[in-house]
N, C-alpha and C positions, 0 to 999 in steps of 0.2 A: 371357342378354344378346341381344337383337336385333339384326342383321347391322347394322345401323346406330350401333348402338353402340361404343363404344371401339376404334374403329379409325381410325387414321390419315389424315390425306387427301390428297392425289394427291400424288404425290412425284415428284422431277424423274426424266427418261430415263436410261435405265443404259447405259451400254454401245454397241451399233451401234444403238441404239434411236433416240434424237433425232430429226431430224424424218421422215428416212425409215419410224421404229417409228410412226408416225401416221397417215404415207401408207398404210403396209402397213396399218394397224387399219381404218381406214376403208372401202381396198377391201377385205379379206379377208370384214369385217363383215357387207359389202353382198352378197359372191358367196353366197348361199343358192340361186339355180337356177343350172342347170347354164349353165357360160360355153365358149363354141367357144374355143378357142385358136388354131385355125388351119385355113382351110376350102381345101378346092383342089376343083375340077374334078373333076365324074364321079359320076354316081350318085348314087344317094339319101345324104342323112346320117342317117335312119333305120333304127338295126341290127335286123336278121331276125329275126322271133320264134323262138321253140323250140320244139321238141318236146313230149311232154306226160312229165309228169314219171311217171318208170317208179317200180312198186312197191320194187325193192329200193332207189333214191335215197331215197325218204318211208320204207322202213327205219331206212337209217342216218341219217337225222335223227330218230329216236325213239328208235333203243337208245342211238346215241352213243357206245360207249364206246372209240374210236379217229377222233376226228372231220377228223385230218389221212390216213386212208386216202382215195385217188383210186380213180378208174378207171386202168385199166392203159394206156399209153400205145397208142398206136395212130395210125398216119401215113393211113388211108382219111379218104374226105371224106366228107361228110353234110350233111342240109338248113342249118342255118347254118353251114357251112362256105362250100357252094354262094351263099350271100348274101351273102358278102363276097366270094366271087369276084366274083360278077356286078354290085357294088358298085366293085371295084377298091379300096379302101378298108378298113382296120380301124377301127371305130372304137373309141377306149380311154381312158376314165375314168384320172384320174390328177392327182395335186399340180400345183401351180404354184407352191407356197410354200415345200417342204420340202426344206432345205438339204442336198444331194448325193443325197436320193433323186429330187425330181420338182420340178425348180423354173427360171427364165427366168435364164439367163445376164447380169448386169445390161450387159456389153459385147457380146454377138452378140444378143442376145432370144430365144437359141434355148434351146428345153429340153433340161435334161440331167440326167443324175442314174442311179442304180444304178436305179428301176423305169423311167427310159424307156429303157435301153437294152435290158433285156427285152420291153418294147413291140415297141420293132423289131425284135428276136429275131424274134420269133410274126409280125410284118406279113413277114418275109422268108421266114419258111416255108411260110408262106399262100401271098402273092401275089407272092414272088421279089426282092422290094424293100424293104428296112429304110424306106423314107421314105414309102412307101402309106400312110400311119398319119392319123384325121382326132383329135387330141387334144380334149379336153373336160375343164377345169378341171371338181372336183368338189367341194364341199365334204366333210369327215368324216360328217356327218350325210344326206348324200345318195348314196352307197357305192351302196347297195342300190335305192334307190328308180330310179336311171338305170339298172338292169338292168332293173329289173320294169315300166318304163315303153318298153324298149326304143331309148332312148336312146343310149346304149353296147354295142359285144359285149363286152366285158372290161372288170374294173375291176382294174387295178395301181396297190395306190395304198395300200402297206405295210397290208395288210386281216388282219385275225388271222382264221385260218381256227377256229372254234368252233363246238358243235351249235345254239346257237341260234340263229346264222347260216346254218344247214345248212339251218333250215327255209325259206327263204327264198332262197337264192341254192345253184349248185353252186361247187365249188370245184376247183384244180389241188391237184397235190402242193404240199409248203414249198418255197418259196423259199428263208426265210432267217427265222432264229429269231432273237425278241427276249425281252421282257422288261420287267414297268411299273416306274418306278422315280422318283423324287421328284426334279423340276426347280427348286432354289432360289439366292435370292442366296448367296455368297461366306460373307458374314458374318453369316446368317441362323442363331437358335439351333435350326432345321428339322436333324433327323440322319437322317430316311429315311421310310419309311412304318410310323413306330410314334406314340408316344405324345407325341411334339414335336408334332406336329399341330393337337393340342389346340385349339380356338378360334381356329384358319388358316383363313384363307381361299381355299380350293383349288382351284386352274383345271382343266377338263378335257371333252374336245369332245363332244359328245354326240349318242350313237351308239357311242362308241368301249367298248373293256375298260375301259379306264381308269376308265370312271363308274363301270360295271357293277362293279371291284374297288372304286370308294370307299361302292356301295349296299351292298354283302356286311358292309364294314369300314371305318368313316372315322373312327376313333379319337378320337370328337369335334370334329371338320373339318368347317367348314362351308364346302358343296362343290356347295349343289345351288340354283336360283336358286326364288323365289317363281313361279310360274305356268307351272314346265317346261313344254315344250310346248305350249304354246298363244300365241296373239299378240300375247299381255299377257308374255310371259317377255320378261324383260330382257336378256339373254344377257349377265352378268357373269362366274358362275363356271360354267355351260354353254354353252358356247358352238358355231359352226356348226364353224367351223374349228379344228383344234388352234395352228395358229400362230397365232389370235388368244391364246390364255392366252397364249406368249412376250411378247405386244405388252403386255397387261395385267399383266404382271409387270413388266416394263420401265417402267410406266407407276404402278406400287406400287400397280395397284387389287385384287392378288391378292398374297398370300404365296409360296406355291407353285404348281406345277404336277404333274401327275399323269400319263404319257406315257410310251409306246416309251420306252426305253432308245436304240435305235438313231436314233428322232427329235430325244429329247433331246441326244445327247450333237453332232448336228448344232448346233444351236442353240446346245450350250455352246463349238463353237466361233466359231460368227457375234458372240456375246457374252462378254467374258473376266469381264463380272462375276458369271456364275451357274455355278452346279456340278449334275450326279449326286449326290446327297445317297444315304446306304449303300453297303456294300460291292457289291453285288449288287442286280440286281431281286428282285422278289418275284415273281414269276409268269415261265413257262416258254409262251412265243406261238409259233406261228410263222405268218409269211407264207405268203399264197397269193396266184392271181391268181384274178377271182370270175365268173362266168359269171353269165347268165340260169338259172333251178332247170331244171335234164331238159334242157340243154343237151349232151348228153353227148357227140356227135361233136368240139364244139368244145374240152371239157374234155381228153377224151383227145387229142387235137391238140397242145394247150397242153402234155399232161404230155411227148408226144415230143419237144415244144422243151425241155423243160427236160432229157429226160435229155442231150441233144446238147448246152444250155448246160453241163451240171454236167463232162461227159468232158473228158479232160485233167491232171486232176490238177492242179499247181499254175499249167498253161498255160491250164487249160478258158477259156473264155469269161464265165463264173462269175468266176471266179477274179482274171482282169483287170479286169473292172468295179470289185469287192469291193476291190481295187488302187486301183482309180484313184480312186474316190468314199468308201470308209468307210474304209480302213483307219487313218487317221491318226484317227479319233473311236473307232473300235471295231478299236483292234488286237490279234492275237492269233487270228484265226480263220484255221484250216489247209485247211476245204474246207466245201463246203451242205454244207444235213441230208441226209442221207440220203431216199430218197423214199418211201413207205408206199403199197402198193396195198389197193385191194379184192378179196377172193374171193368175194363173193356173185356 
């Protein structure tokens, strides 16, 4: 059967969807290059290049087989460290869409969310001020390419740390561990990522795990659009942004979705008509925050913030955010991962 075939057609708004899910489809749609979010005063808004990428980095992106191991933290500065100084400025890739991690306040317009408060973390440890920060809305699909373009020093923006990302960007320690797991309506006969799938039609951003899990396995899910990647792609069931599949699901041009857990289950509260379909994800992720490749003063940088966010225990810094933004989508978690170094 061809995608065109026996399938329904456009069905009314679900949920917070109406005409706000429209507005959002449209601009989210359109945001494919990188969008400023907020510019101030000082210094270039182009981040510092790197370093040249050291042999034992292009190691472990070839053996891989512990791809959430960092560099060991380290508080010295280094050549792009020195560039944000003298920048006064971090700048850092990150959502604008994605509810309680990286999204605009609809009554202050100020971003909030569990990765900007991380953002600030690192701009206070740098440069002594949580709001030195120059933000850049990114799409999913453009993660990487605003590192290697130089565009952003960091990307925090729920990024699954994996080797085949390894070969292309470095990475911090986890953040924070998710998990892909199937985004559908209430009363959809959809029961997780098995064999309900069947001739669905599956949303899911591209770039992300999420594709990558439904090319491995998509149970006869049809998930991947006519002319991927190229100018002629439609972006129906691949699209730039993960919150465009919310909006197309809302919109009945998709069945399900295919996403974070931790993203989903935001979404499932912005909308009470979709659920987490399974018990559990299917896949074991975790968050990191993403450097330029051979970036390594600035990664080990990054990992020193984090062990200072993680202390504390159920006070840490960690901990309060995780409070204030996920706990009520994702409860039940008592502390981060743990961190994982390198020995090479």
């Amino acid at each position: 059967m061809s995608r065109s075939e026996g399938r329904p057609g456009r069905g009314g708004l679900r949920g917070w969807g109406g005409v706000t899910g429209m507005a959002v489809a449209c601009a989210v749609t359109a945001a494919v290059t990188l969008l400023p979010l907020a510019h101030h005063d000082g210094g270039s808004v182009g981040a510092g290049t790197s370093g040249g990428v050291v042999t034992a980095d292009r190691t472990r992106a070839e053996a891989c087989t512990e791809p959430e191991a960092s560099l060991p933290a380290s508080g010295d500065d280094g050549p792009n460290i020195e560039k944000i100084k003298e920048r006064g400025k971090l700048i850092a890739g990150v959502d604008q869409n994605s509810f309680r991690w990286g999204y605009r306040n609809p009554e202050s317009g100020d971003l909030e969310g569990f990765d900007i408060d991380l953002v600030r973390a690192i701009a206070d440890d740098l440069l002594g001020d949580p709001d030195a920060v120059i933000f850049r809305a990114i799409p999913t699909n453009q993660r990487i390419a605003a590192l290697e373009n130089d565009r952003v020093d960091v990307v925090v923006r729920t990024m699954t740390i994996n080797c085949k990302r390894l070969e292309q960007v470095s990475f911090s320690t986890a953040y924070f561990q998710a998990g892909q797991q199937v985004l559908a309506p209430k009363k959809s006969p959809i029961t997780g990522y098995d064999s309900s799938l069947k001739g669905k039609r599956v949303c899911s951003a591209e770039g992300s795990t999420a594709y990558e899990a439904l090319e491995k396995k998509s149970f006869g899910a049809l998930y991947k659009d006519d002319f991927d990647g190229t100018e002629r792609d439609p972006d129906r069931l691949t699209v730039p942004n993960q919150l465009d599949c919310l909006v197309r699901l809302q919109l009945g041009e998709v069945d399900a979705v295919v996403t974070d857990n931790a993203l989903a289950a935001g979404q499932a509260t912005q909308d009470p008509a979709v659920e987490l379909k399974g018990k559990d994800p299917f896949t074991t992720e975790y968050y990191g925050v993403a450097t330029k490749k051979g970036s390594d003063d600035l990664v080990a940088r990054v990992n020193k913030v984090l062990v200072d966010y993680r202390a504390g225990g159920k006070d840490s810094a960690w901990m309060r955010s995780y409070g204030k933004w996920l706990a009520t989508g994702l409860p039940g978690i008592t502390a981060p991962p743990a961190p994982k170094y390198r020995t090479d």
